[in-house]
C-alpha positions, 0 to 999 in steps of 0.5 A: 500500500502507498503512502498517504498524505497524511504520512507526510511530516513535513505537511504537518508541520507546515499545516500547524505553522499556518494555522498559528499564522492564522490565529495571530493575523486575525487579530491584527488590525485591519491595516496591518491584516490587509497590508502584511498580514494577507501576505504572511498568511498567503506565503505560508498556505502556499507552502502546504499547499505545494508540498500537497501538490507535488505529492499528487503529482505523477511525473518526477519533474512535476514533484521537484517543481512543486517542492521548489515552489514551496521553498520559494514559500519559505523564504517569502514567509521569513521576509514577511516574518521580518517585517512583522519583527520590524513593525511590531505586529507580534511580541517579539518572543512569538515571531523569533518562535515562528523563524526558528519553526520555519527554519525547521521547516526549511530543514525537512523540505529540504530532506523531502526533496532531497530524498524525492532526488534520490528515489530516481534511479538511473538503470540499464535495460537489457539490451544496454540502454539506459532508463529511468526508473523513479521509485517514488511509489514505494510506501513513503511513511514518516519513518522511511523518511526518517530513516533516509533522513538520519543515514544522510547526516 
């Protein structure tokens, strides 16, 4: 059997990261929700939003161009994260919490992508040519990446 989505640990953590983003912004007042809160909010739903995407995706190249997508996400959520620093739209305290978590989250990104890179496997048939064999449909579950995760440290 597959895996599934929800098996993704990176997905949780960029889902739990948007929610607290979510719940801080609401709260905000109509300038600052409207200027810099829109913003935050929509760069950090786009990065769960392209883990996803890419995880429904069938082609190699189509996985990679998402994940690259939600990298992109990541450091447009650190520029606006800075922004709200700056302008003291959240205790400091809070939006140091929210850099250190999407640091955290730039981490395991890129493990996931790394690990995406190397489940495609270059072969050779028999008649000598060379094929690509891509071993993303294996069960992808938290502790096989895991697992690739720590032999890569």
């Amino acid at each position: 059997m597959g895996a599934s989505i929800d098996d993704l640990q990176v997905l949780r953590v960029a889902e739990a990261l948007a929610d607290d983003v979510w719940k801080q912004v609401a709260g905000w007042s109509d300038f600052s929700r409207d200027t810099v809160g829109k913003q935050l909010t929509r760069a950090v739903d786009s990065i769960g939003a392209n883990i996803s995407e890419s995880f429904g995706r069938y082609h190699y190249g189509e996985k990679v161009q998402f994940l690259y997508c939600a990298q992109g996400s990541v450091f447009e959520t650190k520029y606006w994260l800075n922004r709200v620093h700056k302008r003291k739209l959240m205790p400091e305290s809070e939006v140091l919490n929210q850099i250190e978590r999407i640091g955290h989250l730039a981490r395991l990104l890129n493990g996931f992508l790394t690990y995406i890179k190397q489940s495609r496997k270059i072969h050779t048939s028999s008649d000598g040519k060379p094929f690509v064999k891509t071993l993303l449909f294996m069960p992808l579950t938290s502790s096989n990446l895991t697992s690739y995760l720590l032999q890569r440290i």
